[in-house]
C-alpha positions as CSV (number, residue, x, y, z in Angstrom):
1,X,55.9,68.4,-17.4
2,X,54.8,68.4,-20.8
3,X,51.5,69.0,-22.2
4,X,50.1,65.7,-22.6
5,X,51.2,64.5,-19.4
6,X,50.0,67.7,-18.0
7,X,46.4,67.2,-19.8
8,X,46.3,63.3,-18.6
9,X,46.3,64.6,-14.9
10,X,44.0,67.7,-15.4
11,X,41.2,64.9,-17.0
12,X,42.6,62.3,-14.0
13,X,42.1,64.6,-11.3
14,X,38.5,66.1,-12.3
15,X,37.3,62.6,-12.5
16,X,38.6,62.0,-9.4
17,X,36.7,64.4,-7.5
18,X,39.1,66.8,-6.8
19,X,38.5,69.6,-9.1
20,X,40.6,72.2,-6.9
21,X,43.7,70.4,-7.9
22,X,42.0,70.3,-12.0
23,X,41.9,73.4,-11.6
24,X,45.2,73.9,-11.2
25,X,46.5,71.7,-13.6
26,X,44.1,73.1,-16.3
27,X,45.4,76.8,-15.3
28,X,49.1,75.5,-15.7
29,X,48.3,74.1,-19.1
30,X,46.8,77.1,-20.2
31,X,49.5,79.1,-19.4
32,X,51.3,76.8,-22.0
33,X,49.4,77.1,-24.7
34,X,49.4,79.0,-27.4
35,X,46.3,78.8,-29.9
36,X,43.5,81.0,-29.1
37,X,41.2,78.1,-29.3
38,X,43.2,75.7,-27.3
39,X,43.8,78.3,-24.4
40,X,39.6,79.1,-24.5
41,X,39.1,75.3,-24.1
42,X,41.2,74.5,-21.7
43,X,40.4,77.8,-19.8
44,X,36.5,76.5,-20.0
45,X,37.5,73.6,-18.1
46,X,39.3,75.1,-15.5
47,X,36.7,77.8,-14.5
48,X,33.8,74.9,-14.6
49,X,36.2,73.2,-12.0
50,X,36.3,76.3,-10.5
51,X,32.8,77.0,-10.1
52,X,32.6,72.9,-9.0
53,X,35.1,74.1,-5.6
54,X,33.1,77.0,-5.1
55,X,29.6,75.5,-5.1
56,X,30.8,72.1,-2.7
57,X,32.3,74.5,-0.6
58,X,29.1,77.1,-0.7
59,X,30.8,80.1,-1.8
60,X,28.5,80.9,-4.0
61,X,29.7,85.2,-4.4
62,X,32.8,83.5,-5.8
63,X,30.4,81.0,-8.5
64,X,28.2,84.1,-9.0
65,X,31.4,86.0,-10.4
66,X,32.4,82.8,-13.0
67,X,28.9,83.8,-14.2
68,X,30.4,86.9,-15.8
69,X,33.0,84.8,-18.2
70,X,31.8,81.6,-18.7
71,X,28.6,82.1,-20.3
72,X,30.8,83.8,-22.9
73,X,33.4,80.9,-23.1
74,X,30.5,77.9,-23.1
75,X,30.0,79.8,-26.7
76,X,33.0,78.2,-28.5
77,X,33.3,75.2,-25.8
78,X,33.5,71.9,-28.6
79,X,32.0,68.9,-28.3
80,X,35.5,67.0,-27.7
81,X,38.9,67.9,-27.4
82,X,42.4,66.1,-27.0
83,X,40.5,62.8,-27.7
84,X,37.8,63.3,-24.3
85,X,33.7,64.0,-25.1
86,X,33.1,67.5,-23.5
87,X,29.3,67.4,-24.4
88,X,28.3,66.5,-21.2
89,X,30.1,69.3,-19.4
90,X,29.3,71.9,-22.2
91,X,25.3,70.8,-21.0
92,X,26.6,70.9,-17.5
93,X,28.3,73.9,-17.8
94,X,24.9,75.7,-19.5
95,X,22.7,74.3,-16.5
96,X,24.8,76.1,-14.1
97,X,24.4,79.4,-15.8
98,X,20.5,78.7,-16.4
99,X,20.7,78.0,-12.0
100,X,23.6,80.5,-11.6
101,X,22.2,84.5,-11.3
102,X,25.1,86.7,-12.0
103,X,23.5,88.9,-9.4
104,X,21.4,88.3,-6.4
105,X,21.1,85.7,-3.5
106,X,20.1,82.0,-4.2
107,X,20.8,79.2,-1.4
108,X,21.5,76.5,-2.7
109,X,22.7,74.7,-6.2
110,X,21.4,71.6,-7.7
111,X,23.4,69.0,-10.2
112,X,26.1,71.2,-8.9
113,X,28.6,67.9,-9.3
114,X,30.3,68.0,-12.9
115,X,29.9,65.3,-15.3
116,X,33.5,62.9,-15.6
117,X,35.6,63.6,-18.9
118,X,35.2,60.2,-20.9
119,X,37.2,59.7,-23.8
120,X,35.6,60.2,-26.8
């Protein structure tokens, strides 16, 4: 599959709801690319789909330990990319590490559901 095809169901499938399969998709792509600021992008949105699966499903040892790289990544996260407005998910993104400890026991998440990726 090539890239853009690949990136057009990544986007379709997070809007969709299903953000394990995003996930996926985003992880594949990244594997393709090859620019460091590309691959940190793309690996952004694939860990913040991530941490979506881990929070619906309350497995929240496994959102705790996204904690570790993605307060790092959120750094460079742009404002758009490949034509789709990320500044909604880069605020999402910052709220879950403002609710996220990296340590310690919480019980529950709130605004836990990502924002959709709207073209720009």
């Amino acid at each position: 599959m090539n890239l853009k095809k690949l990136w057009n169901r990544a986007v379709e499938e997070h809007n969709s709801g299903d953000y394990h399969e995003a996930h996926e998709l985003f992880e594949d792509l990244w594997l393709e690319l090859d620019e460091r600021r590309d691959k940190d992008t793309v690996q952004t949105l694939a860990q913040a789909d991530a941490l979506a699966v881990h929070i619906k499903t309350g497995n929240i040892l496994a959102a705790q330990r996204l904690m570790k790289q993605l307060p790092e990544l959120v750094q460079t996260f742009p404002s758009s990319y490949n034509g789709i407005d990320l500044k909604e998910m880069k605020i999402w993104i910052k709220d879950m590490i403002a609710n996220i400890p990296s340590l310690g026991e919480i019980e529950t998440v709130t605004g836990a559901e990502p924002p959709k990726l709207i073209k720009s």
